[in-house]
C-alpha positions in Angstrom: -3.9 -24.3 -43.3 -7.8 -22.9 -43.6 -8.4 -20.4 -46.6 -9.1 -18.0 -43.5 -5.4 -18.3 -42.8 -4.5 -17.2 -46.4 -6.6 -14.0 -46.5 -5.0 -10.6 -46.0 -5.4 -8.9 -43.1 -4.6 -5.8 -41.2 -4.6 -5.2 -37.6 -5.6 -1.5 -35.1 -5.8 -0.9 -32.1 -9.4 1.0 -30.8 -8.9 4.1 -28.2 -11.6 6.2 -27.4 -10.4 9.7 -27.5 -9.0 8.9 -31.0 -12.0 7.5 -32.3 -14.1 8.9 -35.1 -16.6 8.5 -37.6 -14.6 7.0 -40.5 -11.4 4.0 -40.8 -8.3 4.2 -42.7 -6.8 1.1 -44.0 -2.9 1.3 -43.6 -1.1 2.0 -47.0 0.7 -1.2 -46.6 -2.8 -2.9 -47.4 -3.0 -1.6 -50.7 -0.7 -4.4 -52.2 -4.2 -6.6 -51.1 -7.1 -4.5 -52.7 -8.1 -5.4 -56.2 -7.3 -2.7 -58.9 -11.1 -1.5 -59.1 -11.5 -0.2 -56.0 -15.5 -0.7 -55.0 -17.1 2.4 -54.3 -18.9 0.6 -51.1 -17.7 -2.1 -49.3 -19.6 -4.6 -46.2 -17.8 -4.8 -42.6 -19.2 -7.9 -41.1 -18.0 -8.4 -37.3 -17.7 -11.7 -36.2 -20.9 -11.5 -34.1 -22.9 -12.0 -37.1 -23.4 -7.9 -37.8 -23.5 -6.9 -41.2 -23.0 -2.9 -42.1 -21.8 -1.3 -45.3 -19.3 1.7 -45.5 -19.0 4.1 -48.2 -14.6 3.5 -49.3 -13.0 6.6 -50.6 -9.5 7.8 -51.6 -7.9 10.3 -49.5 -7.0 14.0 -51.2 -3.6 14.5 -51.7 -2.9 11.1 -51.3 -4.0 8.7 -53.7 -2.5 5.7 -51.8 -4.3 6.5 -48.7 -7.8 4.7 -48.6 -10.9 5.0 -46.1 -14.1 3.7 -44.9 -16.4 6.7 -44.5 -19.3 7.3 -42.2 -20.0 4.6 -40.0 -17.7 3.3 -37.9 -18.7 5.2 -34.8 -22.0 3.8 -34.8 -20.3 -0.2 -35.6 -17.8 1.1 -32.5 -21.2 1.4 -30.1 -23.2 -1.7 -31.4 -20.2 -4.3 -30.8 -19.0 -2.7 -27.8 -16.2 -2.1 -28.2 -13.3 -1.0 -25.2 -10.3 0.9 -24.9 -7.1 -1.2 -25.7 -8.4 -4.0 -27.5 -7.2 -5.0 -30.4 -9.2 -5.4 -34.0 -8.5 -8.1 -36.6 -9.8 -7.0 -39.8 -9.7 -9.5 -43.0 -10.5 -9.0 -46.5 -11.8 -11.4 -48.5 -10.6 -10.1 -51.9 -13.5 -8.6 -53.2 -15.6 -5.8 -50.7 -15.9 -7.5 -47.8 -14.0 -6.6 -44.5 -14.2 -9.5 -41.7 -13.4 -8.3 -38.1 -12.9 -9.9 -35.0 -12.3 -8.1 -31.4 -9.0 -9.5 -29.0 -9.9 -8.8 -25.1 -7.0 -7.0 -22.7 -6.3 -10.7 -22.4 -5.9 -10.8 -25.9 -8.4 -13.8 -26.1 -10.5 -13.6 -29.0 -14.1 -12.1 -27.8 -17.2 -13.9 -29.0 -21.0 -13.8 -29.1 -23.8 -15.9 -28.9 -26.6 -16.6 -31.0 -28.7 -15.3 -28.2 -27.1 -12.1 -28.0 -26.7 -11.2 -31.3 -29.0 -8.0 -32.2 -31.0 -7.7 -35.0 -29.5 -4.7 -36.9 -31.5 -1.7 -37.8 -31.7 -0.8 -41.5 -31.1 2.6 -41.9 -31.8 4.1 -45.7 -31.8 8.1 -46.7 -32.9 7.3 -49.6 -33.9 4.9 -52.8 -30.4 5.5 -54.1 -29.5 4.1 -50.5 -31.8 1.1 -50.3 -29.8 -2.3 -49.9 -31.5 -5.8 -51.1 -30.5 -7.4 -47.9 -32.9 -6.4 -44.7 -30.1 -7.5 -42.4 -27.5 -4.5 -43.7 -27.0 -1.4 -42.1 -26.0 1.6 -44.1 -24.3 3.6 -42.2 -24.3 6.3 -44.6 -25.3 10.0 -43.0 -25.6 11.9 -46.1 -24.7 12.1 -49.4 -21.4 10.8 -50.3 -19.5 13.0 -53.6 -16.9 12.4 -55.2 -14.9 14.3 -53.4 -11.7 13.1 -51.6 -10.9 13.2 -48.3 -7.7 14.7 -46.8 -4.6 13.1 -45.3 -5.8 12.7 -42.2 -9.9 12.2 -41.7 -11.7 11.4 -38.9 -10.4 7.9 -38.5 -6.8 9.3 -38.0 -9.0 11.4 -35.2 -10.3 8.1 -33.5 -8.4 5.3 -34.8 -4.5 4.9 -34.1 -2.6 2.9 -37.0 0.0 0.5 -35.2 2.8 2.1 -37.1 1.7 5.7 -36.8 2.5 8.8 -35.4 4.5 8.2 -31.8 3.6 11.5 -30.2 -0.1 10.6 -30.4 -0.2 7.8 -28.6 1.8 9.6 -26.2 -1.1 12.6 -25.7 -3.7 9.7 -25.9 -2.6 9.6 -21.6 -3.1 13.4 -20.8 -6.4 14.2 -22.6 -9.7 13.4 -21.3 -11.2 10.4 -22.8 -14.6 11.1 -24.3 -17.5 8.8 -24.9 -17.9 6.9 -28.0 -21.0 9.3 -29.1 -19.3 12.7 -28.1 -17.1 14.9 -30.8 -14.4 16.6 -30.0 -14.9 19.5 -27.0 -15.3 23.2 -29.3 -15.1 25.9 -27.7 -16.9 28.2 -29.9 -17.0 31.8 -29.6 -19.5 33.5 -31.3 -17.9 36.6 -31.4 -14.6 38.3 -32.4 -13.8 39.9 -29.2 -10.9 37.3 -28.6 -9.0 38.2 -31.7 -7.6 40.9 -30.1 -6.1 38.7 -27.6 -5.0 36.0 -30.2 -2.8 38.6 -31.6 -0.7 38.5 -28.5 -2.4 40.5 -25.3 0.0 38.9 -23.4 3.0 40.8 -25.0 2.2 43.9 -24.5 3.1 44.4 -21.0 6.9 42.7 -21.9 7.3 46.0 -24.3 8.0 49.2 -22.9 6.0 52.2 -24.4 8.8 55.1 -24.5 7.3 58.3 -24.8 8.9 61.1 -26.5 10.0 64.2 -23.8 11.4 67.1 -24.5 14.2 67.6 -21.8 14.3 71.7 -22.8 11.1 72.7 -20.5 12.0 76.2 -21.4 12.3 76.3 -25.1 10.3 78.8 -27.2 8.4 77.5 -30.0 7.0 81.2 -31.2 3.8 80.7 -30.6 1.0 78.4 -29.1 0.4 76.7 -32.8 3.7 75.2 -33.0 3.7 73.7 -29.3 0.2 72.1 -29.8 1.3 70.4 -33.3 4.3 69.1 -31.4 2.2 67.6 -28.9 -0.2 66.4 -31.5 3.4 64.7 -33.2 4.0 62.9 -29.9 0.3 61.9 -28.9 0.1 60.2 -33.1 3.8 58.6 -32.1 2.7 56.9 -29.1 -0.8 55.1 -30.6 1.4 54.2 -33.2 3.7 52.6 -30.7 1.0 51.4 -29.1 -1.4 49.2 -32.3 2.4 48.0 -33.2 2.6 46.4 -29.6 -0.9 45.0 -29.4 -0.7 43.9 -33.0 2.4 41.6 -32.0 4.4 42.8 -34.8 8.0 42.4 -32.3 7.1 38.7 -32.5 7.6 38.5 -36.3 11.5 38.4 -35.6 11.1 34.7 -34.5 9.0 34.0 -38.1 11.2 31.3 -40.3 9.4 34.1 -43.5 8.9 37.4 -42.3 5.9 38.1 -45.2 4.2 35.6 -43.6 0.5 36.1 -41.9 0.5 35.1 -38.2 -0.5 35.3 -34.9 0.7 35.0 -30.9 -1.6 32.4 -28.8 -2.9 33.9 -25.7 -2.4 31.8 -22.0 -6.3 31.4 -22.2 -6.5 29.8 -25.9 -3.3 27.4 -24.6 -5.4 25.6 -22.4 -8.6 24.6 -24.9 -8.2 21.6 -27.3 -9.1 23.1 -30.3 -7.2 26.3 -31.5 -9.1 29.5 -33.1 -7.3 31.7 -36.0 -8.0 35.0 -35.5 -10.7 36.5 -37.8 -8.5 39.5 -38.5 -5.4 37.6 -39.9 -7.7 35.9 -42.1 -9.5 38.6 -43.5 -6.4 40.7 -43.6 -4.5 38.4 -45.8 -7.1 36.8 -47.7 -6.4 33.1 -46.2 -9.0 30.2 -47.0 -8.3 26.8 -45.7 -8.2 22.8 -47.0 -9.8 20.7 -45.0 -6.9 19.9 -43.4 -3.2 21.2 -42.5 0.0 20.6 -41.8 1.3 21.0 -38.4 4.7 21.8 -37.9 6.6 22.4 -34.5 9.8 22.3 -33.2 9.6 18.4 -32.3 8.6 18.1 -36.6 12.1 16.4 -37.3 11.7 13.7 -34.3 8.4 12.8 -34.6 6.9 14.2 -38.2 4.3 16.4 -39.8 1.0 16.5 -37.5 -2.1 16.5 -40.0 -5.4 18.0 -38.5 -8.5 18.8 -39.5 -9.9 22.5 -39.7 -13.8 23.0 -38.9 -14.4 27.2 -39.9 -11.6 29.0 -38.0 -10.7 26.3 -35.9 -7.9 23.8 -35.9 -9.3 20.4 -34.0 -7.2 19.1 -31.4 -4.2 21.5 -31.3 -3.5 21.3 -27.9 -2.0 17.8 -28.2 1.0 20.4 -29.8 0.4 22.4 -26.7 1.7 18.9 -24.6 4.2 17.3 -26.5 6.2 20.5 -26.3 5.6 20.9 -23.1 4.6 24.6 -23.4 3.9 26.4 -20.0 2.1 29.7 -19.2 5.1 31.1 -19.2 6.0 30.4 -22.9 5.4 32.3 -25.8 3.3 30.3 -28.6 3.5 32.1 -31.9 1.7 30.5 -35.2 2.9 31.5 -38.5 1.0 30.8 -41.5 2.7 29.5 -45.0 -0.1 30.6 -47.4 0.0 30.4 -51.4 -0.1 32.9 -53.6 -3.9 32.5 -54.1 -3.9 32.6 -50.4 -4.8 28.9 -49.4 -2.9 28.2 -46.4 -1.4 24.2 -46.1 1.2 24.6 -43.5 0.9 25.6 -39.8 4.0 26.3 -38.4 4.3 26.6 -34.3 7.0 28.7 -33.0 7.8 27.9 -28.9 9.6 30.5 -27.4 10.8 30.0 -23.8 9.8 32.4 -21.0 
């Protein structure tokens, strides 16, 4: 055997819609990397490309390791399609040899002809590498800071041995280009809070109205009839903000101290899922940069990690599918928050209509 054949290697598998900006090496791979991790490491495709990746730790897991900023950009230069297959081997130090399999899983190669000369990109001396044919694909500074459980190559790139029920949404979603981020749609106003906090309910709850049945009873005087009415009218709004509020849905709440909030029909049907501005502000809730997912499929298939961009929760309606939610349904979304109110854990409620 070649000394090719004795390095480690790992293996993924590239789909579009779940392809991002950074790579996560399975945790398996960890056994291979030396014990001083580098802080940059060179990807070097076997068409004779050359491009260097920032490699980070991932928060909240230290055994979780990424390449960051970058591989979208390697993704466009080499090519690459939809169900093939990516051979990636390590060569001990910081360099991460890959090779592309075709839907024929034959091995895809490049001539000398063909073989682009890489643009050097720097942003800055700190940047600058000795060699003119590596790319830095490095769009902005990189901290120290650590990235969460599930970046963007969990977004983009699907780990063999990773969660089933994404590869089973991977079919219904529309498959975006290679350059496009996930569809947001943004709202620049609050005016859909209102319906967030369960519009849809208000018609299932009857509004009972206080009568008097005794048309012909004799308060005294006009003063005591008109406070009575006044009694009623403050009885009903009450009624009525506890309806539109969706306070009767915090029955199906696993804590019933617990923030939360009902998804309206219209919010079901978008990709990425906006918390209401008023159940933040009202209970003081700030955000990691990414959350737990829970739903009632959580013991089947596991824990969904996704990523949270200002109020919005990227690519919630693959929960939306795998549960198989219809218009008819009731969505409600309860929020486990700490007592400094940072919220880790999303938990999805799916009530049957």
């Amino acid at each position: 055997n070649s000394v090719d054949d004795r390095l480690p290697k790992f293996f993924k598998v590239y789909l579009p819609d779940e392809s991002g900006d950074d790579l996560e090496l399975p945790i398996s791979f960890n056994t291979f990397l030396p014990s001083s991790l580098p802080k940059n490491v060179i990807v070097r495709s076997i068409c004779g490309n050359i491009w260097k990746m920032a490699f980070r730790k991932c928060c909240g897991d230290i055994e979780r390791l990424v390449m960051v900023h970058g591989w979208k950009k390697i993704v466009k230069n080499v090519g690459l399609k939809g169900g093939e297959f990516l051979e990636f081997e390590f060569d001990g130090s910081r360099c991460f040899n890959f090779c592309i399999f075709g839907h024929e899983t034959c091995k895809k190669l490049r001539s000398s002809e063909q073989i682009k000369e890489i643009e050097h990109v720097s942003d800055g001396e700190d940047d600058k590498c000795s060699d003119d044919d590596i790319t830095v694909l490095n769009d902005g500074v990189i901290d120290d800071q650590y990235y969460g459980d599930e970046d963007r190559s969990s977004e983009n790139i699907i780990v063999l041995d990773e969660e089933i029920s994404d590869v089973q949404d991977c079919n219904e979603e529309d498959t975006y280009s290679e350059d496009t981020t996930v569809l947001d749609y943004a709202d620049n106003d609050d005016t859909n809070d209102v319906q967030d906090y369960g519009e849809e309910d208000t018609s299932g709850e009857d509004i009972i109205v206080i009568e008097d049945d005794d048309d012909d009873q004799d308060y005294g005087d006009d003063n005591y009839a008109e406070e009575e009415d006044e009694r009623r009218r403050g009885l009903q709004t009450e009624r009525k903000e506890k309806s539109s509020s969706g306070e009767h849905d915090r029955q199906y709440l696993d804590n019933h101290m617990n923030p939360f909030f009902t998804v309206n029909k219209k919010n079901m049907q978008r990709e990425n899922l906006r918390i209401p501005t008023k159940v933040i502000a009202n209970n003081g809730l700030h955000f990691s940069e990414f959350i737990n997912l829970i739903d009632p499929l959580e013991q089947k298939f596991g824990k969904l990690k996704r990523r949270i961009e200002g109020q919005r929760i990227r690519r919630f309606g693959s929960i939306i599918r795998r549960n198989n939610v219809k218009l008819t349904d009731k969505v409600i979304c309860e929020l486990e928050k700490e007592m400094d109110g940072l919220v880790r854990e999303f938990k999805v409620h799916v009530i049957r209509g």
